[in-house]
C-alpha positions as CSV (number, residue, x, y, z in Angstrom):
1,X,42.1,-31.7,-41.9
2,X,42.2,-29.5,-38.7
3,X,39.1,-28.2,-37.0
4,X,39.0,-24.4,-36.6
5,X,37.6,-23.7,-33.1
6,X,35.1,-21.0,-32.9
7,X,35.9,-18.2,-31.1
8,X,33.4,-17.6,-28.9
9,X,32.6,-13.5,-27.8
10,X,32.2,-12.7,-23.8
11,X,29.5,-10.6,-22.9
12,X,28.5,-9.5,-19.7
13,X,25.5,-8.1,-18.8
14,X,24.5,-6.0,-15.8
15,X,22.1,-8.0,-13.6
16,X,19.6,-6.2,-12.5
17,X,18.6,-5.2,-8.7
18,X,17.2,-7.3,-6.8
19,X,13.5,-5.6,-6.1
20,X,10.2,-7.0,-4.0
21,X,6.8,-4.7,-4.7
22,X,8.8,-3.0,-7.7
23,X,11.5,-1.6,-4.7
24,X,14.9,-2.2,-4.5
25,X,15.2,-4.2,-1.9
26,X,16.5,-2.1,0.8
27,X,14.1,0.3,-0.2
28,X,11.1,-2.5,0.2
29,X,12.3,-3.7,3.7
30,X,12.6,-0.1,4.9
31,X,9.2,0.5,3.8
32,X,7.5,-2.7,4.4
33,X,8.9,-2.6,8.2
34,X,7.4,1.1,8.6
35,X,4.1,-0.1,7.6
36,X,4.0,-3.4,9.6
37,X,4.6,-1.4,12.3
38,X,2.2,1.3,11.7
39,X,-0.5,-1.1,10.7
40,X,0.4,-3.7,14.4
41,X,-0.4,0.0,16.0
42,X,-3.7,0.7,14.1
43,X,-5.3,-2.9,14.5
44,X,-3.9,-2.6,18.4
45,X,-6.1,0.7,18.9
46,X,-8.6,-0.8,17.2
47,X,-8.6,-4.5,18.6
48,X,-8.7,-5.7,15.1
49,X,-7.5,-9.6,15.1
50,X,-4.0,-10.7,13.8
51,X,-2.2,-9.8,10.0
52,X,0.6,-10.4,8.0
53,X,1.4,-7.6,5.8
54,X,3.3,-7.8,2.5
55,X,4.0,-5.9,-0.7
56,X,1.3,-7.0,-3.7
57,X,3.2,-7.8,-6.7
58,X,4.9,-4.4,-8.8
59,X,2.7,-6.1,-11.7
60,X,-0.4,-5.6,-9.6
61,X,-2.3,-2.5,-12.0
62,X,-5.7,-3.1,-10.9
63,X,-5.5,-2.6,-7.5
64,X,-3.7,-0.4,-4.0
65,X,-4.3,-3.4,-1.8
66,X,-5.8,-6.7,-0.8
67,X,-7.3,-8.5,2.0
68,X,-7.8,-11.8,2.5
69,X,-10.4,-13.5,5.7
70,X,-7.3,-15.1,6.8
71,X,-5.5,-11.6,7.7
72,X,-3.3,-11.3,4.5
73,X,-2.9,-8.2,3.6
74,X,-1.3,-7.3,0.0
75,X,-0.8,-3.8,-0.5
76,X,0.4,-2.0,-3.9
77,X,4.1,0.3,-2.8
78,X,4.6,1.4,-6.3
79,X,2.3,3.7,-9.3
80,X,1.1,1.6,-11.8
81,X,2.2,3.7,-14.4
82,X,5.0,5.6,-13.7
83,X,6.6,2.9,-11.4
84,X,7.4,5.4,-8.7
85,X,6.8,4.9,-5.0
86,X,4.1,5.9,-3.6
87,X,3.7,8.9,-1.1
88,X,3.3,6.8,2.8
89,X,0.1,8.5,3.5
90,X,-1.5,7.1,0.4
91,X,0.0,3.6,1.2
92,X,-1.8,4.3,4.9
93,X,-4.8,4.8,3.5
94,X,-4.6,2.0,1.8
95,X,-3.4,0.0,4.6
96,X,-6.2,1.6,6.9
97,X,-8.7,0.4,4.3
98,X,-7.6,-3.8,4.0
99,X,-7.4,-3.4,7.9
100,X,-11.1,-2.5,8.2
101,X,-11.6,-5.5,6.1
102,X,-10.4,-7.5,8.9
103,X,-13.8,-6.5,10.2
104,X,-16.4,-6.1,8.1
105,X,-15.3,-8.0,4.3
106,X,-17.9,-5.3,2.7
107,X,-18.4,-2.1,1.9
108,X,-21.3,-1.7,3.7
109,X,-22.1,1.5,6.2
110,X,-20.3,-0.9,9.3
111,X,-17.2,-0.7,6.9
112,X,-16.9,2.5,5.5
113,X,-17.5,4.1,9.1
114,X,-14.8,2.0,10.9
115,X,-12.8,2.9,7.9
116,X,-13.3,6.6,8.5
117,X,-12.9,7.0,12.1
118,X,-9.5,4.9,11.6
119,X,-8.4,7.2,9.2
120,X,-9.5,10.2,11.8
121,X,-7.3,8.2,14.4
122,X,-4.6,8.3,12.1
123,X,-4.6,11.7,11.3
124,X,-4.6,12.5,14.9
125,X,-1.7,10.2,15.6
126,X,0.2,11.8,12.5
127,X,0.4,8.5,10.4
128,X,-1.7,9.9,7.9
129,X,-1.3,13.6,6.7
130,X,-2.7,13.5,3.1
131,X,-1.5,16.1,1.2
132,X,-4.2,19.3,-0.1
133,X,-3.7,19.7,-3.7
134,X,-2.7,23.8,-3.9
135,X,-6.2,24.5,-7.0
136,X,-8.5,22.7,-4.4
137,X,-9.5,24.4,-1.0
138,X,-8.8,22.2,2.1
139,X,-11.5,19.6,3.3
140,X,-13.8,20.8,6.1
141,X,-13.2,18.7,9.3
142,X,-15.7,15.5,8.9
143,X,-15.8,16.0,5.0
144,X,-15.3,12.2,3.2
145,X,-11.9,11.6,2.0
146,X,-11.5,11.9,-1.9
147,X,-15.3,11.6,-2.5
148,X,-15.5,8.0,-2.7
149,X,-18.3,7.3,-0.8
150,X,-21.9,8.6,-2.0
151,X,-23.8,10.8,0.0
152,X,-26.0,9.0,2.8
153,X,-29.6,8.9,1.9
């Protein structure tokens, strides 16, 4: 009796790109290099000890960034949601916000003002030009960025 072989089908299947912080990965290197550099130029200004930066992981939903006492910074490139990249000046703001951490591992009033007059700097230095939405009037100069600070006592 002969054996019938099976014939077996071949697929193939598209791999998928490479990607690092939900980026392609040309997309992620340009970025990520932007930022390091950006951010070595912040902390210089600011004499704010040593960090490695590095994209947090695309799955990352409940969170823009992270800072660890050892300097690591993890910061979030892509929307949660929609999966898009996000605009530089919100990943600066972000990246201005772990950085003061490098400082002061609160929120405290030491934090949030060091946070502040880095965003100023950055502003100044054209790093970070957040964008005014067209139904809400423009920010007086001094005004707190996005509200998320309460108002001193």
């Amino acid at each position: 009796m002969s054996r019938r072989r099976a014939t077996q089908s071949v697929f193939t299947f598209a791999r998928p790109k490479a990607k690092r912080g939900g980026l392609p990965l040309p997309d992620y290197e340009q970025l990520v290099t932007r930022l390091r550099e950006d951010a070595e130029h912040i902390r210089e200004h600011f004499g704010l000890p040593p960090f490695h930066l590095d994209a947090d992981r695309a799955s990352a939903h409940d969170r823009y960034g992270l800072c660890y006492d050892d300097g690591r910074i993890f910061v979030r490139l892509v929307h949660a949601k929609t999966g898009k990249p996000l605009k530089y000046s919100a990943l600066i703001d972000t990246v201005v916000h772990e950085l003061a951490h490098l400082r002061h591992m609160n929120h405290g009033p030491r934090w949030r003002a060091l946070y502040e007059r880095m965003l100023q700097w950055c502003r100044e230095q054209g790093l970070y030009e957040p964008r005014a939405l067209p139904h809400v009037p423009a920010s007086p100069p001094g005004a707190r960025q996005l509200g998320l600070f309460p108002a001193e006592p």
